[in-house]
Backbone as JSON, one array per atom type, in Angstrom:
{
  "sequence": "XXXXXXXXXXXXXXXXXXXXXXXXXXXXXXXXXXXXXXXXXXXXXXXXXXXXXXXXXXXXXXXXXXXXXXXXXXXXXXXXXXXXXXXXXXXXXXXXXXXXXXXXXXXXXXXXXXXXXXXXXXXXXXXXXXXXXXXXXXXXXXXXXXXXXXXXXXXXXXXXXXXXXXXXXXXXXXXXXXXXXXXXXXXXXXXXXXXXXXXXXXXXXXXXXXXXXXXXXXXXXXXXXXXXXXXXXXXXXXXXXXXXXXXXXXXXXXXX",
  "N": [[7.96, -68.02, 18.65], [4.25, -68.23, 18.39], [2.83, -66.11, 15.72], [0.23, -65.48, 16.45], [-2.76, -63.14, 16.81], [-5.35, -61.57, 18.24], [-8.48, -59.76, 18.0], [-11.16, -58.5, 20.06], [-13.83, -56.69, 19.75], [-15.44, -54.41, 21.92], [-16.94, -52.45, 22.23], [-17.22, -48.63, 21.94], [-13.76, -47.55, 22.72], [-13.01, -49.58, 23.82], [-11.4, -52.62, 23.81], [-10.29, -56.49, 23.68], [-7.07, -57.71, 23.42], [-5.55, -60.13, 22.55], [-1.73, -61.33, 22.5], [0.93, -62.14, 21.83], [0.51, -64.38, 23.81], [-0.38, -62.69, 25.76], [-3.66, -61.39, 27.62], [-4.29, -57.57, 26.44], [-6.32, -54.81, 27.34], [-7.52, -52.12, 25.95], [-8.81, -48.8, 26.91], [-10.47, -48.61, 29.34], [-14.27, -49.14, 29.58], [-17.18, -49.56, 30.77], [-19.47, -48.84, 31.55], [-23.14, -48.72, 32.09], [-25.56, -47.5, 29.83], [-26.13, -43.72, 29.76], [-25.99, -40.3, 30.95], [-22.58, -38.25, 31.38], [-21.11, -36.45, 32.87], [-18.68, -33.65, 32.7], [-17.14, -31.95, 33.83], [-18.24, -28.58, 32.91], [-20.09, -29.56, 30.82], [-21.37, -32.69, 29.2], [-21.45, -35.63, 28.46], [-23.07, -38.02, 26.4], [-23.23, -41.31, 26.66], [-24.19, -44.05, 25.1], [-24.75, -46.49, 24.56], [-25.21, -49.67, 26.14], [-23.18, -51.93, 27.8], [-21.26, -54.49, 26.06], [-20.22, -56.22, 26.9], [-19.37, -57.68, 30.99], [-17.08, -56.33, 33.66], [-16.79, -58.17, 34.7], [-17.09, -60.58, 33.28], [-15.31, -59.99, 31.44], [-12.7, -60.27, 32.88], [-9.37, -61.25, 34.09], [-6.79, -59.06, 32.94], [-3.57, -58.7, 31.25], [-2.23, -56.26, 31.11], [-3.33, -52.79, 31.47], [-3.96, -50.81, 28.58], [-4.4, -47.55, 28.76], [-4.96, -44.69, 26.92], [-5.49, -42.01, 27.98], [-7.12, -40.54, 30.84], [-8.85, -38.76, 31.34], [-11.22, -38.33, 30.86], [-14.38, -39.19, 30.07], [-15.54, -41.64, 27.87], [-13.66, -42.93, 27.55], [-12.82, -43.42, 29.95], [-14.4, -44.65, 32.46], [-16.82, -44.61, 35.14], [-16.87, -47.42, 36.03], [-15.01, -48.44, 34.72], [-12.59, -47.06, 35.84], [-13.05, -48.59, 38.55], [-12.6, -51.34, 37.74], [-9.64, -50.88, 36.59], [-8.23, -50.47, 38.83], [-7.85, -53.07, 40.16], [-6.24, -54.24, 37.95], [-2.91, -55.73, 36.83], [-1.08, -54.16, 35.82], [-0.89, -50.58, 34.34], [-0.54, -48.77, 31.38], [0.1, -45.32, 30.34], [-0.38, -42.2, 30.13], [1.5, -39.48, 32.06], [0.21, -37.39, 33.32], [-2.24, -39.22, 33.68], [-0.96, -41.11, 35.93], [-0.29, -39.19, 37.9], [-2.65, -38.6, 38.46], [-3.64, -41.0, 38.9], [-2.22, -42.54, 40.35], [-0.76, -46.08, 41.48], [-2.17, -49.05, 39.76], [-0.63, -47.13, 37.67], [1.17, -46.38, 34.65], [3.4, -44.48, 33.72], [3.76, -43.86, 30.27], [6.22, -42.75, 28.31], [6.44, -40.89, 25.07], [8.36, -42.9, 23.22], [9.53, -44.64, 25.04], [9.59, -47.67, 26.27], [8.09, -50.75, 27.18], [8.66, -54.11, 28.51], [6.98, -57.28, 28.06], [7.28, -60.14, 28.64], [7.4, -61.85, 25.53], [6.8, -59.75, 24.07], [7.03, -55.96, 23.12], [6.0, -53.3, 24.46], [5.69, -49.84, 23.29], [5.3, -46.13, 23.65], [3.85, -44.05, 21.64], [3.38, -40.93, 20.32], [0.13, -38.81, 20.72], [-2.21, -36.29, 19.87], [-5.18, -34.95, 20.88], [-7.45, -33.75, 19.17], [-7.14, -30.57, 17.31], [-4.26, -28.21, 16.58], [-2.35, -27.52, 19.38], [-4.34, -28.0, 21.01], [-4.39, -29.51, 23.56], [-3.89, -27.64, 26.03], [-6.69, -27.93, 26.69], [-8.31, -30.54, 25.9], [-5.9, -32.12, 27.31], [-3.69, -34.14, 27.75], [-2.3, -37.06, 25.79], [-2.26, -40.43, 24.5], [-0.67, -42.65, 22.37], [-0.18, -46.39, 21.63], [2.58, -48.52, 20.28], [2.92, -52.41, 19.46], [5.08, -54.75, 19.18], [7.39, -57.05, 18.71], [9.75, -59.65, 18.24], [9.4, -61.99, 15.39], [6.68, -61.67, 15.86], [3.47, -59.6, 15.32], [3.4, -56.43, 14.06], [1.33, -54.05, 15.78], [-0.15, -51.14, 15.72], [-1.38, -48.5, 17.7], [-4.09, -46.07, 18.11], [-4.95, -44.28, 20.04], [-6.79, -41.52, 21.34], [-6.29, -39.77, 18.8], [-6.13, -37.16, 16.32], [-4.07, -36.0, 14.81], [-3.15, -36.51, 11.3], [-0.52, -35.99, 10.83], [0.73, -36.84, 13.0], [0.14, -39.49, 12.98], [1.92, -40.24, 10.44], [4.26, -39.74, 11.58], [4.76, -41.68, 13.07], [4.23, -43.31, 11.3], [6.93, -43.24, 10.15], [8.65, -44.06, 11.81], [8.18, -47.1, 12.39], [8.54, -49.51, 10.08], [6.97, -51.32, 9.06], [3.82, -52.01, 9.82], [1.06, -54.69, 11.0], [-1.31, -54.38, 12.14], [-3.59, -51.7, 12.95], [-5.06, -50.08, 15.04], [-7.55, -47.43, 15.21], [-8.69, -44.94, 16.37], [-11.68, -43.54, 15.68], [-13.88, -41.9, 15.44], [-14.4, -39.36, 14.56], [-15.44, -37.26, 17.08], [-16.21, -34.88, 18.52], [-17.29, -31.7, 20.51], [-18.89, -28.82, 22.17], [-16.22, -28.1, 23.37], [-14.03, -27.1, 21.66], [-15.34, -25.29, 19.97], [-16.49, -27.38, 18.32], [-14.69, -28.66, 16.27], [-12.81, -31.45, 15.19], [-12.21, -34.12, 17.64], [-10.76, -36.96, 17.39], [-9.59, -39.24, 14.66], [-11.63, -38.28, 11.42], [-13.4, -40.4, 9.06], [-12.59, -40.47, 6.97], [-10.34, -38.98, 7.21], [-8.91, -41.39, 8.78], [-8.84, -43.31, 6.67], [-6.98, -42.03, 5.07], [-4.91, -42.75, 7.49], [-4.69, -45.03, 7.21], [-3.46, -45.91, 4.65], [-1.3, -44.28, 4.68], [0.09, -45.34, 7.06], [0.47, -47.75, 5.38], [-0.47, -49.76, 6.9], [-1.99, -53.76, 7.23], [-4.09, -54.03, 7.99], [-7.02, -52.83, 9.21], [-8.34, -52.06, 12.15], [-11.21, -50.34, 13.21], [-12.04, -48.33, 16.07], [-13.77, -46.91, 18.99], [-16.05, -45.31, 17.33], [-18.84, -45.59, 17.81], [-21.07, -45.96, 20.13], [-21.56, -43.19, 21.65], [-23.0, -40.27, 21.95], [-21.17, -38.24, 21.13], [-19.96, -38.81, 18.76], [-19.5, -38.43, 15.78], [-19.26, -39.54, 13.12], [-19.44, -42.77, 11.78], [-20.16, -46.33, 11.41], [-21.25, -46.3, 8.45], [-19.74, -44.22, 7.21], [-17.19, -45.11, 7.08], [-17.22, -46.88, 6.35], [-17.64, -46.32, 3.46], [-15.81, -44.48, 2.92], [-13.42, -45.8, 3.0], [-13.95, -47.57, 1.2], [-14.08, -45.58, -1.07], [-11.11, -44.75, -1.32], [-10.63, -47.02, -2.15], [-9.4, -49.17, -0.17], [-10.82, -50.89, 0.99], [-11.06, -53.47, 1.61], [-8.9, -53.74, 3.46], [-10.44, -52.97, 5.87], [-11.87, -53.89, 8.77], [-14.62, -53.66, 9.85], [-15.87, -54.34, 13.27], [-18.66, -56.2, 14.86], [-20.37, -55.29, 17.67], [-19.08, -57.37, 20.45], [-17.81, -59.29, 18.48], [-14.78, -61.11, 17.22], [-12.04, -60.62, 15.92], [-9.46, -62.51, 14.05], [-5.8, -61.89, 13.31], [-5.25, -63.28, 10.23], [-3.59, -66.2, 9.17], [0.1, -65.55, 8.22], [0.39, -66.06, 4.63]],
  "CA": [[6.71, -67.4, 19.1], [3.33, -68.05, 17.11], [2.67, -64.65, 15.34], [-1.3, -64.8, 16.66], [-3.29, -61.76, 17.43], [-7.04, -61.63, 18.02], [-9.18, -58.61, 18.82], [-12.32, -58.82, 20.67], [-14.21, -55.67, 20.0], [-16.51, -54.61, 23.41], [-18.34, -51.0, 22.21], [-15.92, -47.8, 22.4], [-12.74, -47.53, 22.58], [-12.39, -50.95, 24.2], [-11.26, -54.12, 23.26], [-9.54, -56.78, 24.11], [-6.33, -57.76, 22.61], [-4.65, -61.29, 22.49], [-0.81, -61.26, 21.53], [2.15, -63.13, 22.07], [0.09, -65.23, 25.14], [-1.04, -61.97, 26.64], [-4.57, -60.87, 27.49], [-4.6, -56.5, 26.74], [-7.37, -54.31, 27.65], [-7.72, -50.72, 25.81], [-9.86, -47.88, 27.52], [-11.5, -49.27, 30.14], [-15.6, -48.43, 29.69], [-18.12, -50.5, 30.93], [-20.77, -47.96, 32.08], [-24.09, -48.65, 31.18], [-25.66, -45.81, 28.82], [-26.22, -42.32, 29.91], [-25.0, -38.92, 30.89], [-21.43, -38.36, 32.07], [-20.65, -34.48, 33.51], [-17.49, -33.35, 32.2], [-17.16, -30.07, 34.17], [-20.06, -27.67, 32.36], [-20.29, -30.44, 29.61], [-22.12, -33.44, 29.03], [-20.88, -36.82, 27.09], [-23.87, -39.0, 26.59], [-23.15, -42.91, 26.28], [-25.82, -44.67, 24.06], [-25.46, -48.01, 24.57], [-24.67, -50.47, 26.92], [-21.45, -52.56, 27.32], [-21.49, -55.64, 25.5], [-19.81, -57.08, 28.22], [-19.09, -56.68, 32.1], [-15.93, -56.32, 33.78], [-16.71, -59.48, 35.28], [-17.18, -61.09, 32.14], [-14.11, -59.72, 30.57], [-11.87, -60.78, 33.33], [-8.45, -60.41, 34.36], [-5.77, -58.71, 31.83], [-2.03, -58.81, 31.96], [-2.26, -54.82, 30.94], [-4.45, -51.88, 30.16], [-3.34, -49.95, 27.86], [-5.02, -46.95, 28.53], [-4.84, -43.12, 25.94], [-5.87, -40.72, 28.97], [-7.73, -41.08, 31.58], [-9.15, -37.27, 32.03], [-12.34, -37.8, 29.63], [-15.33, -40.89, 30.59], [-15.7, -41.76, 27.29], [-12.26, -43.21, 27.18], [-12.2, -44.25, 31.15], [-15.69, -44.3, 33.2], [-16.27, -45.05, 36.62], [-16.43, -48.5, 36.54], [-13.64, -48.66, 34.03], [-12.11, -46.7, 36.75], [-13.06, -49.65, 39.33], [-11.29, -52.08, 36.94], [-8.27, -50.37, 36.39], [-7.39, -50.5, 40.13], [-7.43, -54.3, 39.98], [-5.24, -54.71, 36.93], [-1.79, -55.27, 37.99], [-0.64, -52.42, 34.86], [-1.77, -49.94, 33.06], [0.4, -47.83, 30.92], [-0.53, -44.24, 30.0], [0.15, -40.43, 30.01], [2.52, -39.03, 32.96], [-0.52, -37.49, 34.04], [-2.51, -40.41, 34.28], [-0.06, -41.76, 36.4], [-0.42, -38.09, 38.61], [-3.87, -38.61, 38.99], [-4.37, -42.36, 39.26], [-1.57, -43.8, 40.97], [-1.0, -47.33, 40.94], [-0.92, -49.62, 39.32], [-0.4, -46.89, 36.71], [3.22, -46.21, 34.99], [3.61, -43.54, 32.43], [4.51, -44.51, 28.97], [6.58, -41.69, 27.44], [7.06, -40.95, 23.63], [9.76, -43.46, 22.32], [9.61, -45.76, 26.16], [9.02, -48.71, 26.23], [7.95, -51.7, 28.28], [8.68, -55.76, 28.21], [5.92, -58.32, 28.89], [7.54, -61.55, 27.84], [7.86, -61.59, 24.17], [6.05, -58.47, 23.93], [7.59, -54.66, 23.25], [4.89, -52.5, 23.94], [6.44, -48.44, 23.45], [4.25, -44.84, 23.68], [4.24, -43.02, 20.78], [2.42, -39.37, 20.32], [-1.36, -38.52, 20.0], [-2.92, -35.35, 19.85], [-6.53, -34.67, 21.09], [-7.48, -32.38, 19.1], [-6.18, -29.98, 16.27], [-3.04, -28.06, 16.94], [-2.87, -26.7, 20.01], [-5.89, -28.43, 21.78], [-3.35, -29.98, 24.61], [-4.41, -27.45, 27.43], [-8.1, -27.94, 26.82], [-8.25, -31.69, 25.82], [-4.95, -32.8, 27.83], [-2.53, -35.34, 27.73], [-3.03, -38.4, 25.48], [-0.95, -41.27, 24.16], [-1.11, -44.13, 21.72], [1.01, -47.42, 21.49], [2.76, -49.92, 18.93], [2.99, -53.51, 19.96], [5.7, -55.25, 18.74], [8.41, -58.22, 18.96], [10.61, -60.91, 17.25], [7.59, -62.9, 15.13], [5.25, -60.99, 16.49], [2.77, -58.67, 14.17], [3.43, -54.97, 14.75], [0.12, -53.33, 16.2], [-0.1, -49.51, 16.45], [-2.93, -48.04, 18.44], [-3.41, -44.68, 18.27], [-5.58, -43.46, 21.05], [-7.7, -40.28, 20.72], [-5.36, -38.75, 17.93], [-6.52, -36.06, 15.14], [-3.18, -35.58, 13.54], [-2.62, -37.31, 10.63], [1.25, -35.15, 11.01], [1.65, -37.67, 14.14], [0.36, -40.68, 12.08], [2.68, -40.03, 9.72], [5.69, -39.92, 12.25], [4.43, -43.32, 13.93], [4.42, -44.34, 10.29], [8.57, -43.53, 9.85], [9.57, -45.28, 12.75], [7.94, -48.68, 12.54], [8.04, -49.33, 9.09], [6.01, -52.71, 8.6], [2.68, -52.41, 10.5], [0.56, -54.91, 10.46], [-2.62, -54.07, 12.09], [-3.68, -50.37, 13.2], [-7.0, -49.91, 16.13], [-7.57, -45.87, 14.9], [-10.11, -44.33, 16.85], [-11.97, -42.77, 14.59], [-15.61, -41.57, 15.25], [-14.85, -37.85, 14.52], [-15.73, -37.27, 17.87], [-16.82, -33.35, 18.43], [-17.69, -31.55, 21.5], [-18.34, -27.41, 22.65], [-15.23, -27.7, 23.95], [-13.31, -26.55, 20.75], [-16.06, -24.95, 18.55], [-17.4, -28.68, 17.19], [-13.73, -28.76, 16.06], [-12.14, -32.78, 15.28], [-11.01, -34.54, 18.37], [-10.35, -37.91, 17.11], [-10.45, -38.66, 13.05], [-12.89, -38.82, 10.77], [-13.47, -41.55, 8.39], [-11.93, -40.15, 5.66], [-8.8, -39.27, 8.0], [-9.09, -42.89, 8.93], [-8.63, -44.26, 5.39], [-5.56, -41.75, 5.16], [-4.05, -42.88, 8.24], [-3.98, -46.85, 6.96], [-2.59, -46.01, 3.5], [0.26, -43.38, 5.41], [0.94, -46.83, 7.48], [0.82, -48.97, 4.95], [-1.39, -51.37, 7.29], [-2.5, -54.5, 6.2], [-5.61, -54.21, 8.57], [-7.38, -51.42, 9.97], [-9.62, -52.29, 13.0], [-11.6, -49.16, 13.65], [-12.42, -48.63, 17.48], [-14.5, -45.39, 19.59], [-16.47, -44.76, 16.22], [-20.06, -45.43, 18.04], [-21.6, -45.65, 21.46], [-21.71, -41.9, 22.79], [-23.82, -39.07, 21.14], [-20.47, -36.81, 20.45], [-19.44, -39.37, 18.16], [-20.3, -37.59, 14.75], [-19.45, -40.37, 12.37], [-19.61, -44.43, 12.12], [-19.6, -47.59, 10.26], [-21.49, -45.98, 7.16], [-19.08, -43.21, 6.64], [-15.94, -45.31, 7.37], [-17.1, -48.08, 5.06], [-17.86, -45.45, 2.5], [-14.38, -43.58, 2.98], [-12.24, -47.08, 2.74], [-14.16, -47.82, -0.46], [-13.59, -44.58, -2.1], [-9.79, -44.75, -0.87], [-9.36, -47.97, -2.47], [-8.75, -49.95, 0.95], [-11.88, -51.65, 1.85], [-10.34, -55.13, 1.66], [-7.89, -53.71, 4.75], [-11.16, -52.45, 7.11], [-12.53, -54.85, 9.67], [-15.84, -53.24, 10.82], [-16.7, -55.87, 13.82], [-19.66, -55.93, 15.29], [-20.15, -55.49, 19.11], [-18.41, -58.38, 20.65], [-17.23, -60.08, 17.77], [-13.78, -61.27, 17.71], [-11.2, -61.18, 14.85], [-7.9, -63.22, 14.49], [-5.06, -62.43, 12.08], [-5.0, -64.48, 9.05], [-1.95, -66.75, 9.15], [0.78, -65.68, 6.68], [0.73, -67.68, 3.21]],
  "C": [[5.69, -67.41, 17.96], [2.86, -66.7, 16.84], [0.81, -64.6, 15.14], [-1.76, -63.62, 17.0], [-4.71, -61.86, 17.33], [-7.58, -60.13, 19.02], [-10.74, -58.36, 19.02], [-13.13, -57.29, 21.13], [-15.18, -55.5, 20.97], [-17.54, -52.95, 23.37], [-16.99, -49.67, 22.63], [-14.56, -47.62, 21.72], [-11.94, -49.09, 23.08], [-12.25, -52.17, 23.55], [-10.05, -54.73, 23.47], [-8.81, -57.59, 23.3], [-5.26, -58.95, 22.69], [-3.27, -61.5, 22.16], [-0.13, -61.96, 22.65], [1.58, -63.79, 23.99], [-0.31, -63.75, 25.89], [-2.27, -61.4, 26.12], [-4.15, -58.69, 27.46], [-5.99, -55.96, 26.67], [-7.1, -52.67, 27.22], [-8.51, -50.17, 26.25], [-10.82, -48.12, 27.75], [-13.19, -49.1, 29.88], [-16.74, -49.78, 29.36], [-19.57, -49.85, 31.75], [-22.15, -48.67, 31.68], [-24.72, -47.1, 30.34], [-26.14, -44.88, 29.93], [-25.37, -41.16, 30.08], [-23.97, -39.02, 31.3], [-20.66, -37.31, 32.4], [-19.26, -34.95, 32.86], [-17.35, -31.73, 32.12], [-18.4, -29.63, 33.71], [-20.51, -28.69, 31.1], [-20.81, -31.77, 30.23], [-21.83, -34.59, 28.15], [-21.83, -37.81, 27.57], [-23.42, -40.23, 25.87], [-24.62, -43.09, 25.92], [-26.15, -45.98, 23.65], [-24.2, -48.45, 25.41], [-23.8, -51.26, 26.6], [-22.04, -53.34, 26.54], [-21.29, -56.89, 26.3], [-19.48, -56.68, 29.36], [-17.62, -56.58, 32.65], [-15.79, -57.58, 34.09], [-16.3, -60.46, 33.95], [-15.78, -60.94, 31.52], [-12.19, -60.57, 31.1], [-10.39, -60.31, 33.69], [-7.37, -60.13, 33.2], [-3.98, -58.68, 32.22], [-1.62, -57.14, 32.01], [-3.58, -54.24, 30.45], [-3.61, -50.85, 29.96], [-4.68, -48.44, 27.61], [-4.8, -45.64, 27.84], [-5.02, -42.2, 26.7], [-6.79, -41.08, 29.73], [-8.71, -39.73, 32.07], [-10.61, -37.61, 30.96], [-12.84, -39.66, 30.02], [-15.45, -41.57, 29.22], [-14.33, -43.19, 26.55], [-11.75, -44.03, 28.77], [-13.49, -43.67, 31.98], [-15.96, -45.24, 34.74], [-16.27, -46.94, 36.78], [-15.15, -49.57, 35.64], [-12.37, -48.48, 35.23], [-11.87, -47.83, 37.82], [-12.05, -50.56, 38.62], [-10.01, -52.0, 37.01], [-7.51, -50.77, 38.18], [-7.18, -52.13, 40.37], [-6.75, -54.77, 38.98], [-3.46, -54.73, 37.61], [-0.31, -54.7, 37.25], [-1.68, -52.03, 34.13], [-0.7, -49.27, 32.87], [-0.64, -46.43, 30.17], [-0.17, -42.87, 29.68], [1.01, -40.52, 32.01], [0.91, -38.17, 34.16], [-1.67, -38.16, 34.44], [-2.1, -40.71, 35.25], [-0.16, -40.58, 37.89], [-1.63, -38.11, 39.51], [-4.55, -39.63, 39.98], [-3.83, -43.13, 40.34], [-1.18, -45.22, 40.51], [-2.29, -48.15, 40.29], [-0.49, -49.09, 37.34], [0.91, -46.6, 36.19], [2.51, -45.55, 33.76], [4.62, -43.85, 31.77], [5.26, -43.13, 28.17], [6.7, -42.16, 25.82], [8.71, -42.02, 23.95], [9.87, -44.85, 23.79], [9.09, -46.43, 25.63], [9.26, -50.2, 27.38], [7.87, -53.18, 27.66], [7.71, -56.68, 28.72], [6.09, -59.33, 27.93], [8.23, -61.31, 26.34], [7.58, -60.47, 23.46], [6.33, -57.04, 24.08], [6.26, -53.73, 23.49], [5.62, -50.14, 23.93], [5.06, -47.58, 22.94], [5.23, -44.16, 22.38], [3.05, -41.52, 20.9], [0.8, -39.73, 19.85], [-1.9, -37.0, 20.1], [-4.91, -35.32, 19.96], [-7.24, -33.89, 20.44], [-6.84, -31.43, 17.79], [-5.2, -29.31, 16.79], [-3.24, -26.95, 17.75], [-3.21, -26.54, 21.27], [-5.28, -28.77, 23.42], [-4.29, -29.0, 25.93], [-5.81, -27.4, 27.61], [-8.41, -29.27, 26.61], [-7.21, -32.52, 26.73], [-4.03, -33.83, 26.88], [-3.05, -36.58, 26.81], [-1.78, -39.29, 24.72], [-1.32, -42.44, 23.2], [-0.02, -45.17, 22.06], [1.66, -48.08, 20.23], [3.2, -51.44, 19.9], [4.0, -54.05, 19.0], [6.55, -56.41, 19.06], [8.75, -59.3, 18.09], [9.22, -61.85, 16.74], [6.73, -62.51, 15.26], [4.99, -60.16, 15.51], [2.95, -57.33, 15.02], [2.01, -54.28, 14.69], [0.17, -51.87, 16.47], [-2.03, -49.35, 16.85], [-3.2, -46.85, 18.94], [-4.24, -43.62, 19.17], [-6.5, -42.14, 20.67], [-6.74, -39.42, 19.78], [-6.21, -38.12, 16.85], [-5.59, -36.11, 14.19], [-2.82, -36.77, 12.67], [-0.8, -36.9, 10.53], [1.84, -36.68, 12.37], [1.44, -39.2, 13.72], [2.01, -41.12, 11.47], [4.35, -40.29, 10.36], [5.68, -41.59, 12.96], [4.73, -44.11, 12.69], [6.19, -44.85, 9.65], [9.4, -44.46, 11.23], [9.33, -46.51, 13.09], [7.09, -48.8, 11.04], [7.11, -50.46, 8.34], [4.91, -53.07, 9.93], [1.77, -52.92, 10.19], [-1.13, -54.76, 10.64], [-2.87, -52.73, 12.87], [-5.25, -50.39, 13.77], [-7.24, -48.52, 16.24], [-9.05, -46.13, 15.44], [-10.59, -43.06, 15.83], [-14.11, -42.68, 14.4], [-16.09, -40.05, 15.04], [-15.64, -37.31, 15.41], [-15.34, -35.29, 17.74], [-17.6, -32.97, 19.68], [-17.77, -30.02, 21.8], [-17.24, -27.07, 22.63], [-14.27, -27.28, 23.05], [-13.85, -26.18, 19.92], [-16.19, -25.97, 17.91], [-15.57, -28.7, 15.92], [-13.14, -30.44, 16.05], [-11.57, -33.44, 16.7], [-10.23, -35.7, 17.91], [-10.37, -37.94, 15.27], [-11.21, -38.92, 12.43], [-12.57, -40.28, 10.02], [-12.73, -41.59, 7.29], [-9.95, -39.97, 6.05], [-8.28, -40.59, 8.1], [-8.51, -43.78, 7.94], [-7.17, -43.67, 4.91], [-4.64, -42.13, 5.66], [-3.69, -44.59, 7.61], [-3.04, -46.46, 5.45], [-1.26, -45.0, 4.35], [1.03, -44.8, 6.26], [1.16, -47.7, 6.65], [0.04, -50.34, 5.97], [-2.03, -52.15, 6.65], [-3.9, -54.88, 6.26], [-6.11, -53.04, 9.74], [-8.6, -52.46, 11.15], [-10.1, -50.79, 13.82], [-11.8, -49.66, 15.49], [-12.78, -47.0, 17.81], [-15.19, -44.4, 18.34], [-18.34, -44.99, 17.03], [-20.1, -45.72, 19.74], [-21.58, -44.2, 22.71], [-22.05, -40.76, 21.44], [-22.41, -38.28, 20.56], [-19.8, -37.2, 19.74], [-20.58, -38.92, 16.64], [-20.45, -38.8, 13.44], [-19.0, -41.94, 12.35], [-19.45, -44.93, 11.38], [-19.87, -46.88, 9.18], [-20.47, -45.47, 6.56], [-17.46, -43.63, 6.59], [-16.04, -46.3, 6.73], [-17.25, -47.54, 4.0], [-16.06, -44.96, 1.98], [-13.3, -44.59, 2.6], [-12.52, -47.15, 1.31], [-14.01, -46.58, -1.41], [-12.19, -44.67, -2.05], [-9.11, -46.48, -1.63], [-9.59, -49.06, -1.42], [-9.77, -50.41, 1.47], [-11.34, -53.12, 2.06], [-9.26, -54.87, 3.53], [-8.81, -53.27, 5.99], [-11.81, -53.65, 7.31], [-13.43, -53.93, 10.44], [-16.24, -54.27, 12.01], [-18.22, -55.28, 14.12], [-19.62, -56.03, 16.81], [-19.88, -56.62, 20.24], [-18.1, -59.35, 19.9], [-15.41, -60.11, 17.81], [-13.27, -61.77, 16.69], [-9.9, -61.4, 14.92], [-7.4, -62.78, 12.87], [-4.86, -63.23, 11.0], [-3.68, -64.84, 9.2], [-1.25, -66.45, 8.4], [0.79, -66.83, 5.36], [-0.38, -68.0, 3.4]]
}
């Protein structure tokens, strides 16, 4: 199996993810910009896709982190999703959505070809946050030849980093959402991490390539490229951050 990987950033949390011959699709969102209710709350998008669903096409999976928050799954993400023919996710995902969703538990895992993909933990949130943020989930991608990918969905804790980091101990590329995303809903409290978290979480993995992702396009996103190209270079690890730019599309360097 050739050990390619290419990731085709799309604005968000999305992007799409090339590996061992399969197309993936992370958190669907193809809205164009504006408001997006969220009960008595308000999550403004601030820029348009990059691309449409049409455009993007069909995937062999989406790998989606929760599905209870637009920011992360919006209605015509929503449309999407029902034509994919998986998505893996939270248990209540799977409660809500139906097919063709399947809940990924901690430590499960699912086969697509040469391709392991298993749910590990995320936290929304600081400790706690669960019945006010919900359910959320990240992944690792893995297999024989294949480059190990973790992807860690709306997570805060660097504590659950850290555990993702003892049980897959050679990762080689890491898609941390990381826009220090902040909302009423917990006193302006962390949901996702900052930049500086960010630069923690690749040295705690040991990754050899960070591809940030859900660091810009929605107002409750507090910090961005500046502060996450700032935070790598104080940390040392700018050589391991891949900032893209909104549909640009980066491939693994070949070993050697």
């Amino acid at each position: 199996m050739t050990p390619s990987l290419g990731i085709r950033y799309l604005g968000g949390p999305t992007a799409l993810v090339d590996i061992a011959g399969l197309r993936l699709l992370t958190d669907p969102t193809f809205d164009p910009a504006g408001p997006h209710p969220v009960g008595s709350r308000v999550l403004v998008k601030t820029s348009d896709p990059v691309a449409t669903a049409e455009q993007v096409g069909p995937v062999d999976a989406v790998l989606l982190s929760h599905d209870q928050h637009p920011d992360n799954l919006d209605e015509l993400g929503r449309k999407y999703l029902t034509g994919a023919p998986l998505a893996l996710s939270t248990q209540s995902a799977r409660q809500r959505l139906g097919d063709p969703v399947r809940a990924l538990a901690d430590g499960e895992h699912v086969q697509l070809g040469w391709l392991r993909i298993t749910g590990v933990p995320a936290r929304h949130g600081p400790r706690g946050c669960e019945p006010l943020t919900g359910e959320v989930t990240g992944f690792v991608l893995s297999g024989e030849g294949l480059p190990t990918v973790y992807i860690s969905g709306d997570n805060a804790s660097l504590d659950i980093v850290g555990s993702v980091a003892s049980r897959f101990a050679d990762i080689d590329v890491a898609l941390l959402f990381a826009g220090a995303a902040r909302t009423a809903l917990l006193d302006g409290a962390y949901l996702t991490l900052t930049s500086q978290q960010a630069a923690e979480a690749a040295a705690v993995l040991g990754a050899r390539h960070i591809v940030p992702l859900h660091f810009e396009g929605w107002a409750h996103f507090t910090q961005g490229r500046d502060t996450l190209h700032a935070a790598f270079d104080d940390a040392g690890l700018l050589d391991r951050l891949h900032l893209l730019d909104l549909g640009q599309r980066w491939t693994l360097p070949a070993p050697g």
